[in-house]
MARDOMI-190129 format. One record per atom (N, C-alpha, C): x, y, z. Coordinates in steps of 0.1 Angstrom, whole numbers, plus 2048, in hexadecimal, padded with zeros to 3 digits. Example, Ala and Ser with C-alpha at 12.3 -4.5 7.8 and 13.67 -1.06 7.14 Angstrom:
BEGIN
8847C784E/87B7D384E/8847DF84E/8807EA847/8897F5847/88180084F/
***
This chain:
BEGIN
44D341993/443336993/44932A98C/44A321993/45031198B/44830F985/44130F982/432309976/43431096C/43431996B/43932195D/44131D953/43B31E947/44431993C/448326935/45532592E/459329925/45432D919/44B336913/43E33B907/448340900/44A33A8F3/44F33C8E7/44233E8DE/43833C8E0/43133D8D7/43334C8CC/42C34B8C2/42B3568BB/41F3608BA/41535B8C4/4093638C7/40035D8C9/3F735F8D7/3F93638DB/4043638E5/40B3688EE/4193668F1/41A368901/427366904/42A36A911/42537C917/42237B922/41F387928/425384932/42C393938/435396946/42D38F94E/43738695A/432380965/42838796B/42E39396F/4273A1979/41A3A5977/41C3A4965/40E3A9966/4013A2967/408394961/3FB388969/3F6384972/40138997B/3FA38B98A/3F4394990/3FC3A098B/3F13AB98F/3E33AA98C/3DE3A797D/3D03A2974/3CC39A97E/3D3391984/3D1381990/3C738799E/3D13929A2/3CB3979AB/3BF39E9AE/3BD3A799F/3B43B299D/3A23A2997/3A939B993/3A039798A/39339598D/38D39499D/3843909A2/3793A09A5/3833A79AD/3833B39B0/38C3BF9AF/3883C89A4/3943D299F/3953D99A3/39E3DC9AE/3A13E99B6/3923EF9C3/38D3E59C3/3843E79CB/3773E69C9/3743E49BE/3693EB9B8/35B3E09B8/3653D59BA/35C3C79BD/3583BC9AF/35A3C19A8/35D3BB999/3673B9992/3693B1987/3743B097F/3753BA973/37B3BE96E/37C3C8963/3733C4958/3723B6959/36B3B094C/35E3B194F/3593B8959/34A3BB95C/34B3C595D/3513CE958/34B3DF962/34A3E2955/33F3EB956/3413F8949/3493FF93F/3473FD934/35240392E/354413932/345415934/340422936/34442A946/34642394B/34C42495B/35542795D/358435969/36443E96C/36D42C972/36E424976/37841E978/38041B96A/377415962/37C40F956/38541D94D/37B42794A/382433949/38F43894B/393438958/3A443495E/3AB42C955/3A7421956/3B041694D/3B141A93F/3A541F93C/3A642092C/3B242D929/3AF434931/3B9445932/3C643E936/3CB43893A/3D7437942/3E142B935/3D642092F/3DB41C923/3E0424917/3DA42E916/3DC436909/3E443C90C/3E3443917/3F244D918/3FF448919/3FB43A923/40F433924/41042B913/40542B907/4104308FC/4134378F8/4084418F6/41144D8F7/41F4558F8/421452906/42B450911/43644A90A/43343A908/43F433903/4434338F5/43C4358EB/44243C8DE/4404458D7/44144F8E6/44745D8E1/43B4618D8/43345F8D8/4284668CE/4214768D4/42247D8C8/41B48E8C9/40B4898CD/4074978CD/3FA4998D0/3F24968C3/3FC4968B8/3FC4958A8/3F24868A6/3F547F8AD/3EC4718A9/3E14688B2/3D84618AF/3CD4608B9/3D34528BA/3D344C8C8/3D243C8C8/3C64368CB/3C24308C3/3B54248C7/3BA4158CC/3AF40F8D0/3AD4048D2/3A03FA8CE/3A53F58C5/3973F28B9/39C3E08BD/3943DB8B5/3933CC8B6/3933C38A3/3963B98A4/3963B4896/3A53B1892/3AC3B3897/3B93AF898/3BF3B588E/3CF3B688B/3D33BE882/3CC3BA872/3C73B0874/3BE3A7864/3B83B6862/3AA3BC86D/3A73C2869/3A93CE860/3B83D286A/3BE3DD865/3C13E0857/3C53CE850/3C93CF83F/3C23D3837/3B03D383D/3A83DC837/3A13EE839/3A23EE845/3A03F784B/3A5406842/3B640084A/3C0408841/3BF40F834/3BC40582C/3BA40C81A/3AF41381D/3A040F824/398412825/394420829/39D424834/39B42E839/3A443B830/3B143682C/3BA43F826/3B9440816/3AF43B810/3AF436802/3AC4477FD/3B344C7F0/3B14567EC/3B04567DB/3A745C7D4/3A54587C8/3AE45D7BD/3B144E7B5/3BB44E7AD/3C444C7B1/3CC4487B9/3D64477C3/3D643B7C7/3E04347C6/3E24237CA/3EB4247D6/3E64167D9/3EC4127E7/3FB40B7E2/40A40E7E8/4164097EA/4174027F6/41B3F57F0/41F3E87FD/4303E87F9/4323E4803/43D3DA804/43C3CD80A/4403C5801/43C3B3805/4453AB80D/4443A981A/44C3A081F/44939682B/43E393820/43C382825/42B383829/429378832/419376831/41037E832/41538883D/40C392842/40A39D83C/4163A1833/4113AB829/40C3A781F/40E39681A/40839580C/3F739380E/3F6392821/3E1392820/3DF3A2821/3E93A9825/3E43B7825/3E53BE819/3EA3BD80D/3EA3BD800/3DF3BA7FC/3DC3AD800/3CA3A77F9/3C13B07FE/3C23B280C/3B83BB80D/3B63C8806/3C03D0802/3C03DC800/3BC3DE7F4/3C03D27EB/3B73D17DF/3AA3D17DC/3A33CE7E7/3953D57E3/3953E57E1/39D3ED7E7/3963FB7E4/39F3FF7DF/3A74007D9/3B34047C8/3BB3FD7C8/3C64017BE/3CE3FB7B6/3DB3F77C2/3E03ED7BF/3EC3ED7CA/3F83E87C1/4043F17C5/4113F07C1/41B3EA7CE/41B3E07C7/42D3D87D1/43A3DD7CF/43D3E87D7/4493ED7D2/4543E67D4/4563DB7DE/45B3D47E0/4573C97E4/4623BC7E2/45B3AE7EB/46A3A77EB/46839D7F6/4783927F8/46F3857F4/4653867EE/4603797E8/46B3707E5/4743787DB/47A3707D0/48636A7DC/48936A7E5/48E3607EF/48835C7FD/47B35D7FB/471356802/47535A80F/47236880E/46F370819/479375821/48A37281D/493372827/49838182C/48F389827/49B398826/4903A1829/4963AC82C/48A3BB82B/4903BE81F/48B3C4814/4933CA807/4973D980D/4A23DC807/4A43EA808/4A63EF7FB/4A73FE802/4A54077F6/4984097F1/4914067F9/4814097F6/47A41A7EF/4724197EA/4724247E5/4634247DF/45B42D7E7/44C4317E5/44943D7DC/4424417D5/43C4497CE/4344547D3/43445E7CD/42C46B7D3/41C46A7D2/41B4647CA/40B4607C1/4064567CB/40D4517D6/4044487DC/3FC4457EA/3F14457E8/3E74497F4/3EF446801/3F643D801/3FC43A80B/40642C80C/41142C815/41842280E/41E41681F/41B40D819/41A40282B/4243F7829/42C3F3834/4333EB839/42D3E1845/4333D8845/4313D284D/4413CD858/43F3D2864/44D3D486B/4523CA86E/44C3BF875/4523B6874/4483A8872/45439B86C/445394864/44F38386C/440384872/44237587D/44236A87A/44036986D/446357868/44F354862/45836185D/463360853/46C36285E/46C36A86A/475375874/47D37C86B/478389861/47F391863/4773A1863/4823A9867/47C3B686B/4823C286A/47B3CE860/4813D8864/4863DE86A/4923E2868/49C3ED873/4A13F7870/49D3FC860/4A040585E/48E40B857/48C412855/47A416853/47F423846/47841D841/47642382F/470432834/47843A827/470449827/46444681D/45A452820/450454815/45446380F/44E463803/44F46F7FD/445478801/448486805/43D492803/43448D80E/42649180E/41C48E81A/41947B815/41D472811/415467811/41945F822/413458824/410454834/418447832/41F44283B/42A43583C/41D42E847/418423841/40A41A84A/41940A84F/41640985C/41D3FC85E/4143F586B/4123EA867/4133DC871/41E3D9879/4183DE884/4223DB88E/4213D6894/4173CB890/4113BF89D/41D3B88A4/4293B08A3/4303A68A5/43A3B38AA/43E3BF8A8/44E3C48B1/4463D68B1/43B3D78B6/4343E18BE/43F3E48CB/4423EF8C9/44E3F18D6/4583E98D6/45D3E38D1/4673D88D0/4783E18CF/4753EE8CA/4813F58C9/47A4068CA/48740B8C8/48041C8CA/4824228BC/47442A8B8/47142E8AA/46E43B8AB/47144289E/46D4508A0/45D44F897/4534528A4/44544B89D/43D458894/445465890/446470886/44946A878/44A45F878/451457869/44744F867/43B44E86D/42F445868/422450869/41C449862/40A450860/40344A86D/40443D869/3F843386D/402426875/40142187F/409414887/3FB40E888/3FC3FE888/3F33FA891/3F93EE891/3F73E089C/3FA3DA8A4/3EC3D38AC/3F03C48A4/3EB3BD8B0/3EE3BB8BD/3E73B98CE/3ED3B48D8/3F43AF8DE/3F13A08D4/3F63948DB/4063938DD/40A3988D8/4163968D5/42139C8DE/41E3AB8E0/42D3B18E2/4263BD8F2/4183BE8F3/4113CB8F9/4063C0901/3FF3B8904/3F53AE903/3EC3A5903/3E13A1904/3D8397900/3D53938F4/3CF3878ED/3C838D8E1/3BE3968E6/3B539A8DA/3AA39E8DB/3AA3B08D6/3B33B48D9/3B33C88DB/3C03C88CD/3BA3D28C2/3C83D98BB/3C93E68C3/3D33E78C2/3D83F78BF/3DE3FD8B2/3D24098B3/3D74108A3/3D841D8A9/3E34238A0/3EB42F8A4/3E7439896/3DF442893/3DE449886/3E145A887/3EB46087E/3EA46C886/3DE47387E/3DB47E885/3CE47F88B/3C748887A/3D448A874/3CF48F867/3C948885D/3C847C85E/3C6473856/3B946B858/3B546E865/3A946D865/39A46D85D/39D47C857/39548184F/395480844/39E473840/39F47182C/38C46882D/39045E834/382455835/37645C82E/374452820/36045881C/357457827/34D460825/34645F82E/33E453830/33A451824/330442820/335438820/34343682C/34742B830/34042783B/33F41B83C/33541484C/33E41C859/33641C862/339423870/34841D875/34441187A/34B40A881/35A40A877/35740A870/36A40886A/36D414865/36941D867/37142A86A/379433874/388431870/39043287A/389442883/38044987D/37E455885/37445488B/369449889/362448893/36744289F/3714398A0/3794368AE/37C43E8B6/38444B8AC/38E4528AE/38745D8B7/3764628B4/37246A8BB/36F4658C8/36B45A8CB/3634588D7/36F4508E0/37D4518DC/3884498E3/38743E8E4/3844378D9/3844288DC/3794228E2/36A42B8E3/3644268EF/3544298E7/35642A8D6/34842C8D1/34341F8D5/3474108D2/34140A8DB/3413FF8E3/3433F58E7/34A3EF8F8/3533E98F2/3633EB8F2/36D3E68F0/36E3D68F7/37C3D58F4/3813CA901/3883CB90A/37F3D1915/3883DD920/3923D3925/38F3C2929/3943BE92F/3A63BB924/3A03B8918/3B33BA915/3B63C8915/3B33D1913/3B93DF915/3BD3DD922/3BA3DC92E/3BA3DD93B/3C93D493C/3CB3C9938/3D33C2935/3E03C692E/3DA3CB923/3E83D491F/3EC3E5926/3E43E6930/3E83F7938/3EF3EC940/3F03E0947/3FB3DD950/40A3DA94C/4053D393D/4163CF93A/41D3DA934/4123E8930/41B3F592A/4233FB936/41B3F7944/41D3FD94F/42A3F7956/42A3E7955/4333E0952/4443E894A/43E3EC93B/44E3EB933/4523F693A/44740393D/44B412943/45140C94D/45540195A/459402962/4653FA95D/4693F4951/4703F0952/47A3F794A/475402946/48340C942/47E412933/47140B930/46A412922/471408916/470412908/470408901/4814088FE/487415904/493411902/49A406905/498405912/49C3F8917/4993F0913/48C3EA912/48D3E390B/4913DF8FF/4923EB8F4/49D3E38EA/4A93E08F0/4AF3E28F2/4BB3DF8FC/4BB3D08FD/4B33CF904/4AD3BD909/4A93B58FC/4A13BA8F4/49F3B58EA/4AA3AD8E0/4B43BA8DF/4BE3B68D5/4C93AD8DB/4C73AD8E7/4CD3A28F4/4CA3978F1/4BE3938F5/4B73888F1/4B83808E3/4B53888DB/4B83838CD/4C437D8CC/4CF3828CD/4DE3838C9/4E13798CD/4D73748DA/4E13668E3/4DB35A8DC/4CE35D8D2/4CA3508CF/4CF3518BE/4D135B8BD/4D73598AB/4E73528AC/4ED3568BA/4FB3528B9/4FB3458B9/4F633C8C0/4F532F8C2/4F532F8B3/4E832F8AA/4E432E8A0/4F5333893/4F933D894/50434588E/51133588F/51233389E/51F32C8A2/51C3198A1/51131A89D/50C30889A/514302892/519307887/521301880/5182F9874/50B303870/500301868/4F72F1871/4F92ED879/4F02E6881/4E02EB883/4E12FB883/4D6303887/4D431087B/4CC312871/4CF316867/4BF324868/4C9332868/4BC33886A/4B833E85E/4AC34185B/4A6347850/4A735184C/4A635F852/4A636F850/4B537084E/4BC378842/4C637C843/4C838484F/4D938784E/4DB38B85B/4D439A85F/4D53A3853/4D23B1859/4C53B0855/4BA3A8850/4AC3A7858/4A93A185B/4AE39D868/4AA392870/4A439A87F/49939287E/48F39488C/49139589B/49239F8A3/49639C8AF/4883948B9/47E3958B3/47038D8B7/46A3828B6/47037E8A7/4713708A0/47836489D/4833618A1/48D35989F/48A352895/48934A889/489342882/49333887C/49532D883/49F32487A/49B316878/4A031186F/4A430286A/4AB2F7870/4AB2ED873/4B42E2872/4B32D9868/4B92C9867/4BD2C585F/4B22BD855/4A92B985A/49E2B6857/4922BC861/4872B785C/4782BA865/4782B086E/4822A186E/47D29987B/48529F884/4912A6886/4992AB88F/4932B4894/48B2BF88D/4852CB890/4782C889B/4742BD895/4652B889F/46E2AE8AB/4772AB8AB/47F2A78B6/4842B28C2/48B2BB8BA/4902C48C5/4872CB8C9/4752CF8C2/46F2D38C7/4642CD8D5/4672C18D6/45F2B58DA/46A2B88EE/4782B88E6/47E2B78F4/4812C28F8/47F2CE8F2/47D2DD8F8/4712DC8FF/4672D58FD/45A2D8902/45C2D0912/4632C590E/4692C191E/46B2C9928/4752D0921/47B2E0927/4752E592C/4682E3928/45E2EF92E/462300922/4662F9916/46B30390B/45E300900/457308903/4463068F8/44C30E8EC/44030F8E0/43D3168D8/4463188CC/4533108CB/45E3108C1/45D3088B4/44E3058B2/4502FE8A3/44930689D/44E30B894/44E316886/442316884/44331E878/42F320875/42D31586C/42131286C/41E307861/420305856/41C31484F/423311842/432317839/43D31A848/449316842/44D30B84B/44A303854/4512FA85D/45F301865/4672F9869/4762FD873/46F300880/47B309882/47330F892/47731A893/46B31F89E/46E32F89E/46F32F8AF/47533D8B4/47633C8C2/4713528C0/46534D8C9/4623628C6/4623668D3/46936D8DA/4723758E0/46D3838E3/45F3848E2/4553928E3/4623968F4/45A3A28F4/45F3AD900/45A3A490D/45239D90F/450397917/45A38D919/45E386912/46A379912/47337F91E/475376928/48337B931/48C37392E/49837B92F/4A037992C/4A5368932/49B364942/4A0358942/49A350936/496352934/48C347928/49434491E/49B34D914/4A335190E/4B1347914/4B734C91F/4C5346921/4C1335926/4B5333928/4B3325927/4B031D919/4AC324910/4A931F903/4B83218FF/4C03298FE/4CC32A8FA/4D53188FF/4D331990E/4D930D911/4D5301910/4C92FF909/4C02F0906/4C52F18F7/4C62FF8EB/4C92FA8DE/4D72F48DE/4E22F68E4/4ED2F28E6/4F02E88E8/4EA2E28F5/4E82D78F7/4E22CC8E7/4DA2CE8E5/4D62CB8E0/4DD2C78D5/4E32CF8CF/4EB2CE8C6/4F42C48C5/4FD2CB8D4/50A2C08D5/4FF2AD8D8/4F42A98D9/4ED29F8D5/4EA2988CD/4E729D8C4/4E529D8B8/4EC29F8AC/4F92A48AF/4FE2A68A4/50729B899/
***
């Protein structure tokens, strides 16, 4: 489609061609049924299908046992910052963060309402550029959370911290959800916003294994108890079938396109071609994340001032190259590269920074 632009955005973001057409086709009348998804019942054997057929291709795709329940809850990973402590909080027992950058330092705030929280680590003190290693969690603690990858700094774990003894490894996986292949036996608790890397806004997915369930007080409110979701499959009460429905085509999508192996494959493809530009500029193009945590989802770099930056962003957008000025409150530019990004997108952004370069320089 010639109309189509290039979505760099950082969320909500590009989604596979295919599956917007498929949604295009169905949207009026879903498979026959004479309605759109966004009117039928949640409660209806059609919708039912879709809801079964989403849960299982992730299942499917990361490898997960019968060991963990997946929902589909709403409130966006925000929610989750609370949720999380909430549901796993155990007494006397403090919550372990690792700090690396915006999104863990609001999920830190939140967890401070219900105990004590220890920062076992943070890359503050270079403003965000690194994952720290050598991380190291405590046995004493209720449970201990990462955040995998963090979309305004671009950088991202690639190597995933052990926990000691039974304490549960909680991560945000909103921004590189499938983005690589994980042994998902190394976490408690996943959850993930849509927009990003799986579909729409509107739908999280939370992954909890299924033991953990039952830490939750009882005389916590209904609705934010991961086990009341967890019994009724997501369906105690009317979700948003229409982004779930949304995300069963683009899971349906990655399964066809070789899973998430392949796609890391593609992933680390993509990245590579836009860091090299960036690597071979000759500091023209200056990126932020050191090299071994740097983002394959996030690209983040610098040029020489902020009027150059709002310039090459102005004539990428000519390009039909959207979404590449940084977040607000660090400026530059970012180029995010979710699973959806094709690789044409990519090798045309590659050949407009170049250009560009040799322009301006």
């Amino acid at each position: 489609m010639t109309d189509r632009v290039f979505n760099f955005y950082a969320g909500p973001a590009t989604l596979p061609l295919p599956v917007l057409k498929e949604a295009k086709k169905d949207l009026l009348n879903y498979k026959g049924t004479g309605m759109s998804v966004m009117e039928m019942s949640h409660r209806s054997k059609d919708y039912a299908e879709i809801h079964e057929k989403a849960t299982n291709l992730v299942h499917d795709l990361m490898g997960l046992s019968d060991e963990y329940k997946v929902m589909w809850l709403q409130g966006g990973a925000s929610t989750q910052f609370y949720m999380a402590p909430l549901n796993l909080k155990q007494k006397n027992k403090p919550f372990e963060y690792v700090d690396t950058g915006r999104w863990s330092t609001k999920a830190i705030k939140e967890a401070k309402f219900y105990s004590d929280v220890t920062v076992v680590a943070s890359s503050e003190d270079k403003n965000y550029s690194y994952i720290p290693k050598d991380i190291s969690f405590s046995e004493n603690a209720a449970f201990a959370h990462i955040t995998g990858n963090n979309t305004i700094v671009g950088t991202e774990f690639h190597n995933w911290p052990d926990t000691p003894g039974d304490v549960p490894l909680v991560c945000d996986m909103s921004s590189n959800i499938m983005d690589q292949v994980i042994d998902p036996n190394k976490f408690g608790v996943i959850y993930a916003g849509a927009q990003k890397n799986i579909g729409p806004a509107g739908v999280t997915l939370v992954i909890v294994r299924k033991d953990l369930l039952n830490r939750v007080d009882e005389n916590t409110p209904t609705m934010q108890k991961w086990s009341t979701h967890a019994k009724k499959d997501s369906l105690f009460n009317t979700g948003p079938c229409w982004a779930i429905y949304m995300c069963k085509l683009s899971l349906e999508y990655l399964k066809e396109f070789g899973g998430v192996k392949a796609m890391e494959q593609q992933n680390k493809k993509k990245a590579n071609m836009i860091y090299d530009v960036i690597d071979h500029s000759d500091g023209f193009y200056k990126g932020h994340a050191e090299k071994d945590s740097r983002s394959w989802m996030n690209i983040t770099f610098n040029l020489s001032s902020s009027e150059l930056e709002e310039k090459c962003v102005a004539e990428a957008s000519k390009r039909n190259l959207i979404g590449l000025k940084g977040h607000r409150s660090v400026g530059g530019m970012r180029a995010s590269v979710y699973n959806a990004m094709s690789m044409e997108g990519v090798e045309t952004l590659v050949e407009f920074l170049k250009k560009f370069q040799e322009d301006h320089q």
